[in-house]
N, C-alpha and C positions, 0 to 999 in steps of 0.2 A: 077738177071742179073750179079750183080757179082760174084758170082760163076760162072759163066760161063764165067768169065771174065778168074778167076785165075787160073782156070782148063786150057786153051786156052794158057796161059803163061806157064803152067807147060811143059804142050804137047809140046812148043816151045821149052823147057830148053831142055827138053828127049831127043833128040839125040845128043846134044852137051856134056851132060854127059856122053853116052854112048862111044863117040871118045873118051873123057877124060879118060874113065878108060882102054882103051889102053897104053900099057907101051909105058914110054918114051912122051905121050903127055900131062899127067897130068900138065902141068902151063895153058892149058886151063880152067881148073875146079877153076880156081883163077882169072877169068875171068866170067865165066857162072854161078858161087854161087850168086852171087846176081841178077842173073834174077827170081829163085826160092822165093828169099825174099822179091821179089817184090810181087809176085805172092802171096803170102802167107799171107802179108799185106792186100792185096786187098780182097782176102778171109776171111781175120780177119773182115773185114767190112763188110759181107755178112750174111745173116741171117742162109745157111746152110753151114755148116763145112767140105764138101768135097773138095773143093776145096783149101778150108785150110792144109787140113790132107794131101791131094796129095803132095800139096809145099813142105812141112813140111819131108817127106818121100821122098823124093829127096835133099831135104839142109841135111839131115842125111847121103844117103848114096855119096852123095859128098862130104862130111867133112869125113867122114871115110875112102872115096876113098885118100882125100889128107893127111888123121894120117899115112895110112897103109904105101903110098911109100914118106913119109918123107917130105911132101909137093912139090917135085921135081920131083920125079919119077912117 
């Protein structure tokens, strides 16, 4: 059940990431990272790991989104 909890927050994060790595609106992704680590947490409590791995694979490519344009851009 949670697993499917933390997948269900991931899906939530997904599009908010997706505006974010639009130029120019990335301070959102400095807002929406810790929905993923939420998600990811909860997943960590779960007996299967996908819903972990998903979280996990979105807080990466949102930390990278915010390395590449300097945390601002």
């Amino acid at each position: 059940m949670l697993n499917i909890v933390s997948i269900l927050i991931g899906i939530f994060a997904l599009p908010f990431i997706v505006i974010g790595s639009i130029p120019f609106l990335a301070l959102t992704l400095w807002f929406v990272i810790f929905i993923p680590i939420v998600g990811a947490a909860v997943g960590a409590l779960s007996s299967s790991n996908s819903g972990r791995n998903f979280n996990l694979i979105l807080i990466v490519a949102t930390a990278l989104r915010l390395f590449i344009g300097g945390g601002i851009i």
